[in-house]
N, C-alpha and C positions, 0 to 999 in steps of 0.2 A: 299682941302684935297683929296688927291688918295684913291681911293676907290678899293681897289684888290679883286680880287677870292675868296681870306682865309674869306676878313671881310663879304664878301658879303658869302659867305659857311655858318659862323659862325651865321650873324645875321639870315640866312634861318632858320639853325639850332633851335635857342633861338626862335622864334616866331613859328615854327611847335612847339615845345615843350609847350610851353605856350598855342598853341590853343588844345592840348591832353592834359594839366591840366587841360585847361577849362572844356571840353567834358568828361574829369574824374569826374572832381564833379557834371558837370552835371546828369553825369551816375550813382554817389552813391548818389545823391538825388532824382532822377528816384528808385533807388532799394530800399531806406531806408523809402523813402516816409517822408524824413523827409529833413529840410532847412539846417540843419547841423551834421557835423558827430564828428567832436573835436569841441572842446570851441574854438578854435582859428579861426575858419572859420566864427564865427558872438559874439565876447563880449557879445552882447548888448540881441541878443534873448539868448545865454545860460545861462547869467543870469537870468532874468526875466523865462524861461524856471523851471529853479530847483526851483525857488518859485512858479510859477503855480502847478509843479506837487508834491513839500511839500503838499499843500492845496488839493489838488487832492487825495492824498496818506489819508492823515487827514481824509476829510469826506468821503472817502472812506470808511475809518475805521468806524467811527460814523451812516453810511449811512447801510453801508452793512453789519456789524457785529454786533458793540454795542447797535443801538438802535432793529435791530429784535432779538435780544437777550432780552433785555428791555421787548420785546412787550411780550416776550412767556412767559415771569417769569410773565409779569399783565395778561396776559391770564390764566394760570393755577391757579393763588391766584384768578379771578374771578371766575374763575366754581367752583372752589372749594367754595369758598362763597356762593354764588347762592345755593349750597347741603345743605351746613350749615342752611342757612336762611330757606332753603324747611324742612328740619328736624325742626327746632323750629319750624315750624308753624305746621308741624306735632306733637311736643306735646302739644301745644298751642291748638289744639283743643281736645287731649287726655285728655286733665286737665279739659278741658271744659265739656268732657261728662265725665269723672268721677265722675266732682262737684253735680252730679245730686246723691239727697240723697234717693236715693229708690232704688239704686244699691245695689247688696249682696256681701258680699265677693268672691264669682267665679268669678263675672261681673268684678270686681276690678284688679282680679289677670289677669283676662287676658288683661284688661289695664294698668295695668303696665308692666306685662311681656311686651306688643306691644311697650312701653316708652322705659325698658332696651334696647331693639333692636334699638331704635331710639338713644338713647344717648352713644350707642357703634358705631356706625356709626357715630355720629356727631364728635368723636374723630377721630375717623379710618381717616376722611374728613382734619385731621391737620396732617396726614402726608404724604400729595401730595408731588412729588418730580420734579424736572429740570433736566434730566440729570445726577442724581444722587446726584444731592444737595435739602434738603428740603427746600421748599421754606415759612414756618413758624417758623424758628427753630433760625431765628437772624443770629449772626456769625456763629454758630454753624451748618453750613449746612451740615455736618456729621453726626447729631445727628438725630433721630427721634421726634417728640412730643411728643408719646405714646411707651413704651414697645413694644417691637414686639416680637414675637414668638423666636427670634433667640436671644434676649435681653436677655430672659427670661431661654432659653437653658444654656445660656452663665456662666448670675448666679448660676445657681442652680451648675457649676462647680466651681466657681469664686464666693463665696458668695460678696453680697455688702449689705453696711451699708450705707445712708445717714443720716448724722445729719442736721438739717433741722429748720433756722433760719425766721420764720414769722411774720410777721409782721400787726396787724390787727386794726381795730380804731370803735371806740365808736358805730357808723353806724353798724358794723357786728354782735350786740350783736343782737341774733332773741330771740324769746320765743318759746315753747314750751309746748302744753298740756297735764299733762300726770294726767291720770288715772290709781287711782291707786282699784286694783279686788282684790288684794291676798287672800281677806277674800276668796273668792269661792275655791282655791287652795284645798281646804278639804270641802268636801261637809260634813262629818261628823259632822262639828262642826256650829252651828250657825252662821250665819250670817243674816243681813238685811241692806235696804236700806240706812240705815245712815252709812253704816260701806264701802260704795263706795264713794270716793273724785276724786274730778277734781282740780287739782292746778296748776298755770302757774308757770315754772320755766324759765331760763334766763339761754344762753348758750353764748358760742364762738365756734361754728364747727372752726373745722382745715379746711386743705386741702386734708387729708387722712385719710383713717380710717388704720383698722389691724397694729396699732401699738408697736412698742417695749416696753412691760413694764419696770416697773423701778425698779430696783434691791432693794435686803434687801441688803444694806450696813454695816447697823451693826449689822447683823443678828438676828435680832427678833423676826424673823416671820413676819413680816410688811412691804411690801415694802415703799422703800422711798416715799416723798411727792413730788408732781410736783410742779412745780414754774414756775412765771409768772411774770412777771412786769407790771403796769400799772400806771400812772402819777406821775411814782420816785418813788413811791409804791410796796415792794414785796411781792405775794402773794399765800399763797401754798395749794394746792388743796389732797386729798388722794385720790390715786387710788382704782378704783375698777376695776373688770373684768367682772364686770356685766352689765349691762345697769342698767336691771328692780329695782336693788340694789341700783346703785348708783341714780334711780332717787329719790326713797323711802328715802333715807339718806337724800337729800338735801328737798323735798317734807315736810319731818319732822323735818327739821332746818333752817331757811331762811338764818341764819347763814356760812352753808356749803357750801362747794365749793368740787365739782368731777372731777376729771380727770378718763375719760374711754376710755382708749388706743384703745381696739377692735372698737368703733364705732367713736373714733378719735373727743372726747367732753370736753370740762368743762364747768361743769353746775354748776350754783350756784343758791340760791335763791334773795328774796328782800331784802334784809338786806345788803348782797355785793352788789347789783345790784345799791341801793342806794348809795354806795360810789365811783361809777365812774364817770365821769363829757364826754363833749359831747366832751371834747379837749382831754381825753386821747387818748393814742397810745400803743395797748396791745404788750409785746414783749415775743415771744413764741416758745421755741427751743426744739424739739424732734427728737427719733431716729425711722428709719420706715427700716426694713428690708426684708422684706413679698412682694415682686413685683409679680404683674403677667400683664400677655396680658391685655396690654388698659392702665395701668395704664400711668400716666401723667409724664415724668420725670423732676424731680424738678429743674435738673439746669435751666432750659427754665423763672422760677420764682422766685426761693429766691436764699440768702443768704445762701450755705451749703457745707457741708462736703461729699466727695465719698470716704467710707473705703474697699478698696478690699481685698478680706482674710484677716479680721481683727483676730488676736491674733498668727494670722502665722507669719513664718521668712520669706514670702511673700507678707506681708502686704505692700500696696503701697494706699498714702493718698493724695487726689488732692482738693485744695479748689474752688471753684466756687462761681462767682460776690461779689470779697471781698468789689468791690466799682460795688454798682448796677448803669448799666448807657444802653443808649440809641442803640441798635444795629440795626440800621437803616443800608440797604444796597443801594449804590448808585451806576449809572452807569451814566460815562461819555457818552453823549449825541451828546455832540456841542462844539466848543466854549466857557469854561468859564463857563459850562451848564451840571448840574447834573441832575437826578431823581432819585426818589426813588422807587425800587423794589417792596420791600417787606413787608409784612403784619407782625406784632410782633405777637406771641401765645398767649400772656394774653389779647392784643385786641379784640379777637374773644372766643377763649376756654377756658373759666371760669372752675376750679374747679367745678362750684356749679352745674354746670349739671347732673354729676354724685352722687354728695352727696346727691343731692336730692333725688334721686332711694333709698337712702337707708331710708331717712324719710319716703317713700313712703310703703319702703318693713315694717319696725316697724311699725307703722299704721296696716298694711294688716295685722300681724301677731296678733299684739291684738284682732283683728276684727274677726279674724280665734278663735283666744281661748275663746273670750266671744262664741261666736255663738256654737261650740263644748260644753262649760259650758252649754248653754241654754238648746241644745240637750239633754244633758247625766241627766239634771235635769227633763225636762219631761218625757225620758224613765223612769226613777224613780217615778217621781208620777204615771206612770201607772200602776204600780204594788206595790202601796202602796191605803191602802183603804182612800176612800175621809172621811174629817174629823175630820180623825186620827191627834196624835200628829207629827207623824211621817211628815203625808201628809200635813199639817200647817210649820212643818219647811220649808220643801222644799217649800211651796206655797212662804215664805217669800224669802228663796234664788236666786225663778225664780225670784221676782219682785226687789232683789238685782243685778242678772244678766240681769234682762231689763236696769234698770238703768245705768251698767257700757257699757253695749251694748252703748245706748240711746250717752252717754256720747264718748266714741270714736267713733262711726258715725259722731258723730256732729264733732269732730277732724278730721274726714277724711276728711269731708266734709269742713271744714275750711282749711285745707292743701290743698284741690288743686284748691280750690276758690283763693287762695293767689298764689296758684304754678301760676294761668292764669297771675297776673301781673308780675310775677319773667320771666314767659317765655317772657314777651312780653319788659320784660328790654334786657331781650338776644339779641332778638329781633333787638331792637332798637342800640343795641350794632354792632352786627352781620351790621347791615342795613349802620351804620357810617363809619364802614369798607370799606364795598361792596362800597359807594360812594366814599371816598379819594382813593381807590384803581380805582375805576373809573376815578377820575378826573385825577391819573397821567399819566391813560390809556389817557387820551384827551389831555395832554401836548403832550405827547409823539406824538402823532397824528401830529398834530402842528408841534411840531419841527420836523419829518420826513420829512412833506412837506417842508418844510422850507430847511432843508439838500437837499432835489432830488434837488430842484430850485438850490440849491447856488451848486451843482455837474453838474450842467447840465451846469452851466454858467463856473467855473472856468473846462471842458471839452470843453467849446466850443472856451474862453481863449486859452486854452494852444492847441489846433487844429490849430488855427492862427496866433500863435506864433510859431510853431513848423512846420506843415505839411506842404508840398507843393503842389503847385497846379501843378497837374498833366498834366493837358491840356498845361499852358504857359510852362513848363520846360518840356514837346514832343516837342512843339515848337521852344526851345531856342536851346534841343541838335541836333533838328534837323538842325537847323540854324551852330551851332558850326562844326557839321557833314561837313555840306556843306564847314564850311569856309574851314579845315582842309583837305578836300581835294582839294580845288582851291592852297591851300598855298603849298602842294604838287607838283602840274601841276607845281604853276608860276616857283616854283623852282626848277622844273627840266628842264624848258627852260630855264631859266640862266644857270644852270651848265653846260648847252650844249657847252656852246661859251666859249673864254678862250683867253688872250692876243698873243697865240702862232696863234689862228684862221686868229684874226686882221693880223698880222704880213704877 
């Protein structure tokens, strides 16, 4: 075969060309720092390459986003715990030195007042927020726990009505001692020792007190009866607006049954008390319009109705947990691999923290008016002469007033003897929290480490799939360098010569 000028020009040509591809991709793997720049320069690592960095891209996400995300939401529901639990054991020993029955009513008032401040804090502690989401509130991380000052602004433009569907069982029913003094109410008129009783009555506290009474429907004069349900059973109680009234009415019918909207009670005596069984389920629906700072708001726990400007032509009605269910918040983790955030608000923030303040403030108040009674009876006998018939009534009404004294002391004192275990339920509630919110803090832990390891391997994967080694490819282009200018030289002493030379 003849070999001419042209082919031999031609093949110089196609092999300098070829040794400047080479030294070209050497040179954008030199700049790229990477083995390939199209998928077509290696199938095999671009493949394998986009799955390394899918997985890369993944626990990237889970490593560096979602689970320190995770961590600050179990961060914040733990300190905030940790507050919770230091407040209960702060009234945990409030209740303690109350229980001490040689306290006076001052002594009293200033441990409870120290309590209200403790159990307006222990709520205040349920609306910690993330970032602007509460982190007790369930789905509802727009919501607050508690009423807040601007809640509360809001309404008083925006009245709201919640109708309010609860739910309570056989366990909730507590007692209640009440003493009954009225005879002293008139010092004028006789009284003595037999005319002072102590009676246990049987309650159901709600979850609120300051509630909506119930309308005269058919205008009577009478408001209507509240109703109850209890084991298929319907049961209807007559309001009162009194307390001290509606205890006296059930006190003197074991029969009766009270609904007392202002302190948020139905009391009844032994007689109904007797016809519940331990499997009832009480079902119990009011209206509560009255909000203020602190209070608890109810979508967080029941079954209810939110009526905004109700009886306006901007009345707007939204129902809340028509099916009560589970609002657990999870964060994707891993792999396959959830955890759960967040703390539920009825886990921790019982109603009955605050309702108790108010058992405590009834209490104090009787304790206030016998002790005032006692007072205003001895100013009296000191200006009446000893003796007398005058000075013989009063002697019997002081030793009627020791007796009702004698009698709600002993009540105080049995309230926060009992308040020591309620707290130390809290307590124990509070404490079960603070652990499961701990232990998902320790998964989390776990699978962190778990994630750095399995990012640190599939970066060090996709590094040796993809980077190149700097030092051999200096080497290679240097090499390439070299060829591409020898391939230069040899052919340009070829082209020198030419068959006209020969000739």
């Amino acid at each position: 075969m003849r070999i001419t000028n042209k082919i031999m020009r031609n093949n110089s040509l196609y092999n300098i060309n070829q040794n400047k591809i080479a030294e070209d991709h050497l040179s954008n793997q030199m700049t790229n720092q990477s083995k390939i720049v199209r998928p077509s320069d290696d199938p095999v690592v671009a493949i394998r390459a986009l799955r390394l960095r899918s997985n890369v891209t993944n626990i990237s996400q889970y490593y560096d986003k979602n689970a320190p995300d995770a961590d600050q939401w179990l961060s914040l529901t733990a300190d905030a715990l940790v507050t919770v639990d230091e407040i209960l054991t702060d009234l945990y020993n409030q209740a303690e030195t109350a229980s001490n029955k040689y306290l006076g009513s001052e002594d009293l008032k200033i441990i409870i007042e120290q309590m209200k401040s403790l159990s307006d804090e222990f709520y205040a502690s349920g609306n910690v927020d993330y970032a602007g989401r509460y982190v007790f509130s369930g789905y509802r991380t727009d919501t607050p726990v508690t009423f807040t000052a601007e809640n509360v602004a809001e309404m008083e433009k925006h009245p709201v009505t919640y109708t309010i569907n609860e739910e309570k069982g056989y366990a909730d029913i507590d007692t209640i001692s009440y003493t009954d003094y009225s005879c002293l109410g008139d010092l004028t008129v006789a009284s003595e020792e037999q005319d002072i009783t102590n009676q246990t009555l049987y309650r159901l506290r709600l979850s609120y007190n300051a509630l909506d009474e119930l309308p005269d429907s058919d205008g009577d004069g009478t408001a209507d009866d509240f109703t109850f349900t209890a084991g298929g059973t319907t049961y209807s109680a007559v309001q009162y607006t009194d307390a001290e009234t509606a205890y006296q009415a059930v006190a003197a019918d074991p029969a009766a049954i009270a609904y007392i909207p202002s302190t948020g009670e139905v009391v009844f005596g032994a007689d109904v008390y007797s016809q519940f069984k331990e499997t009832d389920t009480f079902a119990l629906t009011y209206d509560k319009s009255d909000w203020v700072e602190g209070d608890i708001n109810p979508v967080h726990y029941f079954k209810c109705t939110e009526t905004t400007d109700p009886g306006t032509d901007n009345e707007k009605v939204v129902t809340y947990n028509a099916q009560l269910e589970d609002q657990d918040i999870y964060y994707d983790v891993g792999y396959n691999q959830k955890i759960q955030v967040n703390t539920l608000t009825d886990e921790v923030f019982t109603h009955d923290v605050g309702r108790d303040m108010d058992d405590f403030q009834h209490y104090l108040t009787q304790l206030e008016e016998v002790e005032d009674k006692i007072a205003e009876i001895e100013d009296k006998m000191e200006l009446v002469e000893e003796g007398s018939a005058e000075y013989e009534k009063l002697e019997k009404q002081l030793e009627a007033a020791n007796k009702a004294y004698t009698y709600v002391r002993d009540n105080v004192q049995t309230k926060f003897e009992n308040q020591i275990t309620k707290y130390q339920k809290y307590m124990d509630d509070a404490n079960v929290a603070i652990t499961n919110n701990a232990t998902r803090s320790s998964r989390l832990d776990l699978i962190s480490t778990r994630l750095m390891n399995q990012k640190t391997t599939f970066k060090e994967l996709q590094t040796n799939n993809e980077d190149i080694d700097v030092t051999e490819i200096a080497v290679e282009l240097t090499s390439a360098d070299l060829t591409y200018q020898a391939a230069l030289m040899a052919t340009s002493k070829i082209m020198q010569t030419n068959l006209m030379n020969y000739i």
